[in-house]
C-alpha positions in Angstrom: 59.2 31.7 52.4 55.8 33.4 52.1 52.9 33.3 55.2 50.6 31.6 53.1 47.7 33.8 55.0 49.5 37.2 53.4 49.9 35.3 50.0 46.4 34.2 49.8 45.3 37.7 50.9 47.1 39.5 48.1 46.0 37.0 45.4 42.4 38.1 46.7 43.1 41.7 46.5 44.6 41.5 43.3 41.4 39.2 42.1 39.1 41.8 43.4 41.1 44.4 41.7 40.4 42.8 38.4 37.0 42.6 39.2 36.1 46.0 39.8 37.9 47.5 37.1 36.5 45.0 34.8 32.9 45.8 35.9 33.6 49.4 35.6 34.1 48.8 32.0 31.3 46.5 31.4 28.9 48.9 33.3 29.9 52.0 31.6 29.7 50.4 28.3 26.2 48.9 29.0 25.1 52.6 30.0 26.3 54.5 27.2 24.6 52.3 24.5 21.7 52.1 26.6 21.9 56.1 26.7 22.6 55.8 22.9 20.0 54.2 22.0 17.3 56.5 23.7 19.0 59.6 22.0 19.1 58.2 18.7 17.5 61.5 16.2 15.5 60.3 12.7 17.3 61.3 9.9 15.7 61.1 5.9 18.9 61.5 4.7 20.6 58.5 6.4 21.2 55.1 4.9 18.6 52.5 4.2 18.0 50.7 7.0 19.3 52.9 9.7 17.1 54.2 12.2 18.3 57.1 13.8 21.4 58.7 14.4 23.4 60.8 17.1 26.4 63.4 17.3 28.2 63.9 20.6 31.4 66.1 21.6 34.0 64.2 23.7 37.7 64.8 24.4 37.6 67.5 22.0 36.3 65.9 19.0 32.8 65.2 17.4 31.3 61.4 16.7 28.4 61.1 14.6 26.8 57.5 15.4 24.3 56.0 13.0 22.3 52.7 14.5 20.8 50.1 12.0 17.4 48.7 12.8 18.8 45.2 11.4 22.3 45.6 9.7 23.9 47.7 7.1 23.3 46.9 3.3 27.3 45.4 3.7 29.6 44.2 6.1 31.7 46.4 7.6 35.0 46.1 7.2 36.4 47.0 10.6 33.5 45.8 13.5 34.5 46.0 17.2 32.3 43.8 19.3 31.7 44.6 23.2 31.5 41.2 25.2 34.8 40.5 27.1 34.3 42.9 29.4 31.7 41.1 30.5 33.1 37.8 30.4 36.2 39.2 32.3 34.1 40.6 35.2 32.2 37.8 35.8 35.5 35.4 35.6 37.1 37.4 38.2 33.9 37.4 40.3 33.7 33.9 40.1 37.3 33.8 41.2 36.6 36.0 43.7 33.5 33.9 45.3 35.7 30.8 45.3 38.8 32.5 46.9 36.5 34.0 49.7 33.1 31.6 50.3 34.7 28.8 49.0 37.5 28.2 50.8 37.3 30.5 53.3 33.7 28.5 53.2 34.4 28.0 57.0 34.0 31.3 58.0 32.3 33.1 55.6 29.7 30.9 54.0 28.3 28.9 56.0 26.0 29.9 59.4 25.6 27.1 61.5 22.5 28.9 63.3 20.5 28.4 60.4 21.4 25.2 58.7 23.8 22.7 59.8 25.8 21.8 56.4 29.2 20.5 55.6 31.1 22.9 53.6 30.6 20.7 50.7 27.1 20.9 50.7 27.5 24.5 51.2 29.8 25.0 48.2 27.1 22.6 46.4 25.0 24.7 46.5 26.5 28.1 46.1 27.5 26.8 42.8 24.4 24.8 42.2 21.8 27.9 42.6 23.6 30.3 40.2 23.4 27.5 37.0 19.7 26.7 38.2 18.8 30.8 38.0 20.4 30.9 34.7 18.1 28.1 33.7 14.9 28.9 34.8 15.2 32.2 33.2 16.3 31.5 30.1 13.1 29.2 30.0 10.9 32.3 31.2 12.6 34.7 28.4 11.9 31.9 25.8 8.1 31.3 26.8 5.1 33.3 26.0 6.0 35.7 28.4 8.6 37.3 25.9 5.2 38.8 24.9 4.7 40.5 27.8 8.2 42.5 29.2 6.5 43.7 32.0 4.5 40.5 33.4 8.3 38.5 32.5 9.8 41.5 34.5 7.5 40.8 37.7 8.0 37.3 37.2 11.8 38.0 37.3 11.6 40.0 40.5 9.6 37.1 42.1 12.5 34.7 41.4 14.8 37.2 43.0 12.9 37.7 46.3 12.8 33.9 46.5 16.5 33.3 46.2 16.9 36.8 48.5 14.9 34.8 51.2 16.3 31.4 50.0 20.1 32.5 50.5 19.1 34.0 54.4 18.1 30.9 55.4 21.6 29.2 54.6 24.2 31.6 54.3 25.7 34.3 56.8 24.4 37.8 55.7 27.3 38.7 54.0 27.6 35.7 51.9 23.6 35.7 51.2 23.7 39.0 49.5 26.5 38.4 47.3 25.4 35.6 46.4 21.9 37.1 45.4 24.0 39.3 43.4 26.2 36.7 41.8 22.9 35.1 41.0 21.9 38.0 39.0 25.3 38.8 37.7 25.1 35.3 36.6 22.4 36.3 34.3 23.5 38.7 33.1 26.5 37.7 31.3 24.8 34.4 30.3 22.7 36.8 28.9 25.7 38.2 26.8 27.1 35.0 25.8 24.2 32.3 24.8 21.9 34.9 24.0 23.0 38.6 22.8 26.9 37.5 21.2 25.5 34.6 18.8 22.2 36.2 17.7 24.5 39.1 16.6 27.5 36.7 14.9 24.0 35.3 13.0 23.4 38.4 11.6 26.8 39.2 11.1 26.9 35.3 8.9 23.7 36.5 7.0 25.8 39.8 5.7 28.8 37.7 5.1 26.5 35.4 3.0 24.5 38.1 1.2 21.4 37.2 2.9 19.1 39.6 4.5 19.1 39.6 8.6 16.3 38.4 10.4 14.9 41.3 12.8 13.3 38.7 15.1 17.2 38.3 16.4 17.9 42.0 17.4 14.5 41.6 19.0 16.1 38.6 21.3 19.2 40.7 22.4 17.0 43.9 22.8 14.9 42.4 25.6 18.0 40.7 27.1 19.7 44.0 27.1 17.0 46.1 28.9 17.1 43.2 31.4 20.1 43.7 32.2 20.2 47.5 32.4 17.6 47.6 34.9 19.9 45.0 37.1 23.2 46.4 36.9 22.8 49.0 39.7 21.2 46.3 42.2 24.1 44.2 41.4 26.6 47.1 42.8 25.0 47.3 45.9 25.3 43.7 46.3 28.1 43.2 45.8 29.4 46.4 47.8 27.3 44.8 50.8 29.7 43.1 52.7 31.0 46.0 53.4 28.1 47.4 55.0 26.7 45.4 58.3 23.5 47.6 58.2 22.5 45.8 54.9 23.5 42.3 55.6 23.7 41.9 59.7 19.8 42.0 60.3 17.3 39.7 59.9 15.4 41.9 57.6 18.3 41.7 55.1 16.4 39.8 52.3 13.7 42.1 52.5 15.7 45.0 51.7 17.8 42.8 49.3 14.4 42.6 47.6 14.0 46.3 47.8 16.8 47.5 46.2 16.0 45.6 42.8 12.8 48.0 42.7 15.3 51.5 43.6 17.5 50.3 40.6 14.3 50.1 38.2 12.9 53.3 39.7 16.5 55.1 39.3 17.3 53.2 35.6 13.5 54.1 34.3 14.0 58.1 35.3 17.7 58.0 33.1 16.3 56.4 30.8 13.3 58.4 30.2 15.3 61.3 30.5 18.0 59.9 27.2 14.9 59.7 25.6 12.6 62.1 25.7 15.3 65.3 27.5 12.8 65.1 30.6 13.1 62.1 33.6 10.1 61.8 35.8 10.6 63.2 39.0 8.3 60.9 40.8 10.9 58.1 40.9 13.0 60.1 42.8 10.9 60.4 45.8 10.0 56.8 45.4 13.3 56.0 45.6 14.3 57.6 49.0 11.1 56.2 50.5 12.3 52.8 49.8 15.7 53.5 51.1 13.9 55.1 54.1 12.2 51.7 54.6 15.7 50.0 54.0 17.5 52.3 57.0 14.0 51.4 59.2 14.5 47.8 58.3 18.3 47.5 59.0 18.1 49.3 62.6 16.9 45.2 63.6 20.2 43.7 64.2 19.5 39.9 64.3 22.2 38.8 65.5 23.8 36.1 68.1 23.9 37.1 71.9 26.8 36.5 73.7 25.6 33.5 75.3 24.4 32.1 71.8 27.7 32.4 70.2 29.5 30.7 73.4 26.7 28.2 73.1 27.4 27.3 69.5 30.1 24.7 69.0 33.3 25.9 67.1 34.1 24.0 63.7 37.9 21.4 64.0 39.3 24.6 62.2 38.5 26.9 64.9 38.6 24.9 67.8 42.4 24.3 67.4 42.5 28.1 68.0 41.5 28.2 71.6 43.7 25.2 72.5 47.1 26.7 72.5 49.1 27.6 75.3 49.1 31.3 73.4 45.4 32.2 73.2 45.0 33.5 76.5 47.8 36.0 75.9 46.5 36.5 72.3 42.7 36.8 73.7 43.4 39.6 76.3 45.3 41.5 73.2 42.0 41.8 71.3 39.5 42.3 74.2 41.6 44.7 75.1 42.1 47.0 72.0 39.3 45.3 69.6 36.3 44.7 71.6 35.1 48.3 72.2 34.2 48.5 68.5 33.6 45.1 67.8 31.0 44.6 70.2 27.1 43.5 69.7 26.4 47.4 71.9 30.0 49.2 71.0 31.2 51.5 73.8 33.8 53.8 71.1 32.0 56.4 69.9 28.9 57.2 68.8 28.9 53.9 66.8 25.9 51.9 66.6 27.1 48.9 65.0 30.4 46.6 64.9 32.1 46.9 61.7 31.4 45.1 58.8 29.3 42.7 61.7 32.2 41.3 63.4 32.5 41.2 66.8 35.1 40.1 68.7 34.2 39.8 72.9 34.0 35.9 73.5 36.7 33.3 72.7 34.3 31.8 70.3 34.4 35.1 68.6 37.7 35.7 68.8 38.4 31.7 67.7 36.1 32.3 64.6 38.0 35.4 63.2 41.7 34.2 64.4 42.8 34.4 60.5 41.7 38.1 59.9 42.6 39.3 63.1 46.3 37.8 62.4 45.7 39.7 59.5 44.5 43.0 59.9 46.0 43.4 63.7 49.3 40.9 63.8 50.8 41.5 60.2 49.6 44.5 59.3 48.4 47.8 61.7 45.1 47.8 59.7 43.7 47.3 62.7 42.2 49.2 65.7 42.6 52.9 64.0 45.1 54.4 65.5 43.1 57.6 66.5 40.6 55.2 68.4 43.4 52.5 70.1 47.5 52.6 69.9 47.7 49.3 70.2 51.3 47.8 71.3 54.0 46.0 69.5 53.6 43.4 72.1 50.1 43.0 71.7 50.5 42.4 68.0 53.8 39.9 68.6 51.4 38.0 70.7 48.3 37.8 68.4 51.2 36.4 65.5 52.7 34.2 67.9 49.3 32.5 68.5 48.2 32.0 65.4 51.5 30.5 64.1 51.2 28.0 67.3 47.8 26.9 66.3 49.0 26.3 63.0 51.5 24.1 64.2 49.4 22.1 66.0 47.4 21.6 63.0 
């Protein structure tokens, strides 16, 4: 019979799998057109109704793309539409959130050292935020402001900061920048599918019918589009966050959460310049590296729990029953003794400045709190210490797996 732990791990790998091959398509795609759209030539001897067209070299053959400022005088026979990759990748994120915050909500979602919520609440709201976002702007793209891109665009990066600082009051870092990008992620495939997808099936009805397309619709998707080009890279660096105490383990981190929406419209606006006109503007590229100059400044405050803090602060039912086993002093002295160097609030290994990926791993609390990923990464699998830093010892392992089996037990 399966360790439910090992199954639940690989169903999470193979989730996250899905996910990032799935975005990979939808952000590729999203670029290209983007890309193709700038390039786009004038042409008197194409169609009515086209606008512009292109011809690339790929693979060893030549394309020849012509865009439509509406829609062709007929329906094509053959029309491939581009939306599931974007439904798939935010499906699997989705997945992925519930699998990981949700109900490993315990650990990963919720930080009682900001606000003291039941992991219903917690999940509540996690789920709650990301329909609200959606909401308010959709309303926002539907006002006035649809008038003015760049006042709506502001407007839009206002909202973010808000939920940037909103999330850090709640969440643990990790799970506060993800969810800022899920937020965002959010809004951009709802973008895709109440917005972009049946404007164009309208248009597509209207050729069907005979009738001529309204513009006002290709208008609609247009702005939703460039929205969501100028998100997709702050999105990547959300989501690749966790990954990354420096970004999340500080109490700065929804500052420079904020901060990285304005590198992806600096970095987006010099490509897409460039697509346009053959010439980016250099200036974004030093703006750039200042910001992320002001990032690195920001993250070098670590902001987080002293030893005596996290001894102080009670252990949830979960991870109490951890620490009352006959096996966790055994298990305990087989971490502090080849974990803690590295996973330490002031590492000793090294040169290294920080614990990896923010967990540390010197107080029973500690070691309580991350008994399931230690079983993982150090019992079942030699994941864990590197083995050019700490050979760790059969023994040691035997011992970690014993414990955490025990505590199960007694569950």
């Amino acid at each position: 019979m399966y360790d439910i732990a090992i199954l639940w791990d690989w169903i999470a790998f193979s989730v996250r799998w899905l996910h990032v091959i799935t975005a990979m398509a939808w952000i590729g795609a999203s670029f290209y057109f983007i890309a193709l759209d700038l390039m786009l030539k004038p042409n008197d001897a194409l169609p009515d109704g086209a606008y512009g067209e292109e011809w690339e070299v790929h693979g060893g053959g030549f394309y020849h793309t012509v865009k439509y400022m509406v829609a062709p005088a007929r329906m094509p026979e053959h029309l491939t539409w581009h939306k599931w990759q974007s439904y798939t990748t935010w499906l699997s994120g989705a997945a992925l959130l519930m699998i990981i915050y949700w109900v490993g909500g315990e650990l990963y979602l919720l930080d009682p050292t900001k606000a003291d919520l039941a992991l219903w609440q917690g999940i509540l709201i996690s789920a709650g935020s990301l329909t609200v976002g959606w909401i308010v702007y959709d309303a926002m793209c539907k006002s006035k402001l649809a008038d003015t891109p760049t006042v709506l665009m502001l407007l839009l990066f206002g909202v973010l900061v808000i939920m940037s600082w909103g999330y850090n009051q709640i969440f643990t870092g990790r799970a506060a920048l993800l969810h800022l990008g899920a937020f965002t992620a959010t809004i951009m495939t709802a973008n895709v599918f109440f917005q972009i997808m049946p404007n164009q099936r309208i248009v597509v009805q209207d050729l069907k019918e005979g009738r001529t397309p309204d513009a006002k619709y290709g208008k609609i998707a247009k702005v939703r589009s460039t929205h969501n080009n100028y998100l997709t890279l702050p999105v990547v660096f959300l989501m690749l966050s966790n990954h990354y105490p420096l970004a999340f383990g500080t109490q700065y981190a929804w500052i420079i959460a904020s901060l990285i929406f304005l590198t992806g419209v600096t970095i987006r606006h010099y490509f897409n310049t460039m697509h346009k006109t053959g010439k980016g503007p250099h200036w974004t590229w030093g703006v750039t590296v200042l910001l992320m100059l002001v990032i690195a400044w920001l993250s070098t405050v670590p902001g987080h729990e002293t030893w005596e803090e996290a001894e102080a602060r009670a252990l949830t039912p979960y991870e109490a029953q951890f620490t009352q086993v006959a096996s966790f002093d055994d298990a305990y002295d087989a971490v502090l003794g080849n974990c803690s160097m590295c996973h330490a609030r002031e590492p000793v290994w090294g040169n290294m400045q920080w614990a990896p990926k923010g967990v540390f791993l010197e107080t029973p609390a500690d070691v309580a709190r991350h008994a399931e990923a230690i079983y993982l990464q150090a019992g079942r699998s030699h994941a864990m210490p590197p083995p050019n830093a700490v050979q760790m010892t059969a023994e040691s392992r035997t011992k970690i797996v014993a414990w955490v089996k025990e505590a199960r037990a007694q569950n």
